[in-house]
C-alpha positions as CSV (number, residue, x, y, z in Angstrom):
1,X,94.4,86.2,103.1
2,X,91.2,86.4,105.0
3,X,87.9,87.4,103.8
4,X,88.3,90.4,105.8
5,X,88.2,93.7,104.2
6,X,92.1,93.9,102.4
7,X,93.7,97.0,102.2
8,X,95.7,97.3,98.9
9,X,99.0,99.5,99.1
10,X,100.7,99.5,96.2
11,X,102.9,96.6,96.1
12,X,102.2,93.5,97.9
13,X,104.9,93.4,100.8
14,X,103.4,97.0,102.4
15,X,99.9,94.8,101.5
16,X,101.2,91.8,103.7
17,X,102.7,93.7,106.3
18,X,99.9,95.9,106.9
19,X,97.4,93.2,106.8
20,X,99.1,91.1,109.1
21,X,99.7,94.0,111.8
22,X,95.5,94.3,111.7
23,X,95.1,90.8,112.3
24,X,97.0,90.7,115.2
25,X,95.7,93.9,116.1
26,X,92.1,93.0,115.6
27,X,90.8,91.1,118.5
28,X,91.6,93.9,121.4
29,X,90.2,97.1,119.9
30,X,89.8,98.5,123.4
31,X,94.0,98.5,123.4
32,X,95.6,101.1,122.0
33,X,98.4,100.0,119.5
34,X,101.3,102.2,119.0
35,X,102.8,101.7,115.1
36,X,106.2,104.0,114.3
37,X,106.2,104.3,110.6
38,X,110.4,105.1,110.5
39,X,110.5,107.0,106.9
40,X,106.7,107.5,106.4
41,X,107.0,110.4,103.8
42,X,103.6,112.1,103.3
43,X,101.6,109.9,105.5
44,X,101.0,107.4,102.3
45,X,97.6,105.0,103.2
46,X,97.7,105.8,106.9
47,X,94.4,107.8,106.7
48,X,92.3,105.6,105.3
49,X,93.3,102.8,107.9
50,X,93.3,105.3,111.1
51,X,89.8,105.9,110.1
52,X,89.0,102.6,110.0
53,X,90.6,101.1,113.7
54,X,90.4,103.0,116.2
55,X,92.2,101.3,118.4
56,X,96.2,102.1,116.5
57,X,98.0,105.0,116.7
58,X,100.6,106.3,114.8
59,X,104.1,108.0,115.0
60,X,105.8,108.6,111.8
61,X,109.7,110.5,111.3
62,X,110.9,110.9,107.7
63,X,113.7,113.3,107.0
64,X,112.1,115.5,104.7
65,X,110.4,118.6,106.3
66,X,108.3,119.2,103.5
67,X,106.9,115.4,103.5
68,X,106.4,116.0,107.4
69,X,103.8,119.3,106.6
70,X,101.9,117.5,104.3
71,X,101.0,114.2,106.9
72,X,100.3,116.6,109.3
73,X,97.6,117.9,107.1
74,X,96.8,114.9,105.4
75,X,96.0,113.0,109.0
76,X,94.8,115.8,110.9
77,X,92.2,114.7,113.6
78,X,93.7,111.3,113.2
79,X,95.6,109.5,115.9
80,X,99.1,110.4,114.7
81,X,102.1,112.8,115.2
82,X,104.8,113.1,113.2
83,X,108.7,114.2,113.6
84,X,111.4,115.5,111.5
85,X,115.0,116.4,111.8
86,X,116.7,115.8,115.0
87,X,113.2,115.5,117.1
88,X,112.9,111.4,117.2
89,X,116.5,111.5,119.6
90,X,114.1,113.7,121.6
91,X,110.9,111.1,122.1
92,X,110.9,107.8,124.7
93,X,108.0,106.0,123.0
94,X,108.3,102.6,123.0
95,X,105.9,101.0,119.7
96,X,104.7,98.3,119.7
97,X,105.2,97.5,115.7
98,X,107.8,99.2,113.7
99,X,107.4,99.4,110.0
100,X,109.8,100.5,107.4
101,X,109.2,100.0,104.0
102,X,111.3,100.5,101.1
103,X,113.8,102.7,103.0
104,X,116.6,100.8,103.6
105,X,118.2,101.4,100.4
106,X,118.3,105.0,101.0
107,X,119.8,105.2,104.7
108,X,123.5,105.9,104.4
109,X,124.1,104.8,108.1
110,X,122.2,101.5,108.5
111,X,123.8,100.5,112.0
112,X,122.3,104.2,113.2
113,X,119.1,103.1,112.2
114,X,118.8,99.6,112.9
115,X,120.1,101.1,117.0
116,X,116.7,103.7,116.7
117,X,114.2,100.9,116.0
118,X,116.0,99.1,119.0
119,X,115.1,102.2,121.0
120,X,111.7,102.6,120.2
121,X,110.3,98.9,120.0
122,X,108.4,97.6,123.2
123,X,109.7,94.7,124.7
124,X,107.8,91.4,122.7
125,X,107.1,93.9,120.1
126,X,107.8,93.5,116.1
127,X,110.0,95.4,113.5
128,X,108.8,94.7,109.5
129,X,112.2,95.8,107.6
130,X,111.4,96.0,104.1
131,X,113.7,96.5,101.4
132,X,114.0,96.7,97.6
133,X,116.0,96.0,94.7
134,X,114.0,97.9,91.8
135,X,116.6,100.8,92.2
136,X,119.9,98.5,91.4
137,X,118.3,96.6,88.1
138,X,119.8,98.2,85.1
139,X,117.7,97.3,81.9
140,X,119.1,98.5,78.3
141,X,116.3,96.8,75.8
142,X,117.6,97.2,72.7
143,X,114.1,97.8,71.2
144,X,113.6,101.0,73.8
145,X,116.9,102.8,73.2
146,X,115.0,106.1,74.2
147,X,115.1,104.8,78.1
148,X,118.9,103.7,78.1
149,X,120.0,107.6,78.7
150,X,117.9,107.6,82.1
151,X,119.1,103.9,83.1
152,X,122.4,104.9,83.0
153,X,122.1,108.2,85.0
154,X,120.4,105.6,87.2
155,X,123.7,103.4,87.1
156,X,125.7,106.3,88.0
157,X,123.4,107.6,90.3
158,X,124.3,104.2,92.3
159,X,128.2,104.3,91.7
160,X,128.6,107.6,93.2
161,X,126.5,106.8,96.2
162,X,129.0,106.3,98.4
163,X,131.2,109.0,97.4
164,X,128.7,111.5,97.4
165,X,127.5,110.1,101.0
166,X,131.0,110.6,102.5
167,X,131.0,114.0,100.9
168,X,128.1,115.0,103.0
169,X,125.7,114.4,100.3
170,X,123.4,112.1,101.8
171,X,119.9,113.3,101.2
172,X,119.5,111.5,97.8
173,X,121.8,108.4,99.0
174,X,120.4,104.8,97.0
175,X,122.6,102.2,97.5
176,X,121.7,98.0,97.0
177,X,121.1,96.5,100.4
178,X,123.5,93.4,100.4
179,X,122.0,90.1,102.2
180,X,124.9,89.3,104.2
181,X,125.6,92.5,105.2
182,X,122.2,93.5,106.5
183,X,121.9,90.1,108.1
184,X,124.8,90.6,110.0
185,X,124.2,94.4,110.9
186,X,120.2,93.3,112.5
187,X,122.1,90.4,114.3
188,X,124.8,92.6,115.8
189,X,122.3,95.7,117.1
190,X,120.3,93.2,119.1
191,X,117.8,91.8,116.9
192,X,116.1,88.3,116.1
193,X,115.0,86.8,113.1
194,X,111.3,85.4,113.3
195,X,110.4,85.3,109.6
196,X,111.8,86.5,106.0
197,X,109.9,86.7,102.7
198,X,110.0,88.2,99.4
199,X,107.6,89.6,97.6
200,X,106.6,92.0,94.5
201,X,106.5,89.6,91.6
202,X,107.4,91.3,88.6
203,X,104.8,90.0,86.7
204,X,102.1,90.3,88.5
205,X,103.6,93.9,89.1
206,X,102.8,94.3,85.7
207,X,99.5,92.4,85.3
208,X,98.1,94.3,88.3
209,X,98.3,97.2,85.9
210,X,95.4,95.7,83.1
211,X,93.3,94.4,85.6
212,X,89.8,96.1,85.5
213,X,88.6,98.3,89.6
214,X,86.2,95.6,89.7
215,X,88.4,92.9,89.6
216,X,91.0,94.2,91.4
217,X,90.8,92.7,94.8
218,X,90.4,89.3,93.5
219,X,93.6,89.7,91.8
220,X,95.4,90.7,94.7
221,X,94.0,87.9,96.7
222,X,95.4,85.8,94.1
223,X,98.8,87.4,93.9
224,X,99.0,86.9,97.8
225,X,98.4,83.5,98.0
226,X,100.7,82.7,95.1
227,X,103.7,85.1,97.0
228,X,102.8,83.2,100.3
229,X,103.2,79.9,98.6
230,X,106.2,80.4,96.9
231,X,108.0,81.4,100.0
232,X,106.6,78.6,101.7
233,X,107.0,75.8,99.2
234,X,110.0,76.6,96.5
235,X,112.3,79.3,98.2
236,X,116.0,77.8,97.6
237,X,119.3,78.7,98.4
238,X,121.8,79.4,95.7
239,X,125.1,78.5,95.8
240,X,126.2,82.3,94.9
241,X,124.9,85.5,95.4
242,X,123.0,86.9,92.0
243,X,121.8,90.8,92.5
244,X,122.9,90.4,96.1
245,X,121.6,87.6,97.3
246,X,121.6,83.9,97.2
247,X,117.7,83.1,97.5
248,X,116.0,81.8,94.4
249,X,113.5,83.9,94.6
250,X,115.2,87.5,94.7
251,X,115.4,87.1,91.3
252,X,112.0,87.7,90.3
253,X,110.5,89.0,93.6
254,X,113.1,92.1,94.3
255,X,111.3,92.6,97.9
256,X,112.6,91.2,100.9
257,X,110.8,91.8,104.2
258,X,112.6,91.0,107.7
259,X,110.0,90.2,110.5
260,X,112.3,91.0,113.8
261,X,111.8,90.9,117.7
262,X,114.8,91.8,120.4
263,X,117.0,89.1,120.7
């Protein structure tokens, strides 16, 4: 990370992503960039950055109505519209980055929206698919046997996905994104691979937690270079898939961000 100001968003793939989109963005500000945040919810950090570069623009769709009201109000006067329901078929934009982070896991038809991004990215522009695992691991600690009621609603919760989907219940769908699957769904609606790393180290997940204000953007310097170098230096391929997939590193960093272009 640069010495430029660092914007922290609660786990450090949004933080990468994010970062890396100002970089690139930063030496044009008299273009306007067009970012669609595809599952945005209420808006999250998108006012304080807005504020702070004038020269990106946002479109934002999430499903919920209710989430949709409150970015409207939360980023009023701010470069940014926001759709719900069936309005995104509706829109021709064309963005030139796509960002979607942590919603994979909870789309029932992946194909469907892997083929919208395809729609709305510009030609040489770049989709950062983001995905998690936290969902999908199951912990029953003998020593906290007050938690093991909710982690197995949780466990159940993820069994009857599918069934629940098919029964038109999709609205609180969570189901693992599988490696091989996805890889083969982004390859097969068009899209090119130019990076992939993980990210979200559980322990510094839970460090970042005791660390004083004042000490806080060192630390996420720090956890930043140590994710960076990890991917760069020690990610491995297993032999078999644990937790679905085979990198070394899903084990302990259960984020995994695809950086994609059109093929």
């Amino acid at each position: 990370m640069s010495d430029s100001k660092l914007y922290w968003l609660g786990n450090s793939a949004k933080c990468k992503i994010i970062n890396d989109i100002l970089r690139q963005t930063a030496s044009n500000l008299d273009w306007r960039y067009q970012i669609f945040d595809y599952g945005c919810a209420a808006g999250g950090d998108w006012p304080a950055i807005l504020s702070d570069h004038s020269n990106l623009e946002l479109i934002g769709y999430d499903p919920s109505r209710e989430r949709i009201e409150l970015a409207r109000v939360r980023l009023k006067g701010l470069r940014a519209q926001f759709f719900t329901g069936d309005e995104l078929g509706e829109l021709s934009f064309k963005a030139h980055f796509v960002v979607s982070f942590s919603v994979l896991e909870h789309v029932y038809d992946r194909r469907s929206y892997l083929c919208t991004v395809k729609r709305h990215l510009a030609e040489g522009g770049t989709f950062y698919l983001n995905y998690d695992d936290g969902h999908f691991r199951i912990q029953l600690h003998p020593s906290e046997l007050r938690s093991w009621a909710a982690e197995c609603r949780r466990l159940l919760s993820n069994l009857l996905a599918d069934p629940l989907a098919r029964a038109g219940r999709v609205s609180s769908y969570k189901k693992r994104v599988g490696r091989i699957a996805i890889d083969r769904l982004i390859t097969e609606t068009g899209f090119q691979v130019k990076e992939v790393f993980y990210s979200n180290l559980e322990c510094f997940k839970a460090l970042e937690k005791t660390i004083p204000p004042d000490k806080r953007g060192e630390f996420m310097r720090l956890w930043l270079s140590v994710e960076d170098a990890l991917n760069a230096t020690f990610l491995r391929e297993n032999k078999y898939e644990t937790l679905g997939d085979t990198a070394n590193l899903w084990q302990f960093m259960g984020s995994r961000t695809l950086v994609l272009s059109h093929q």
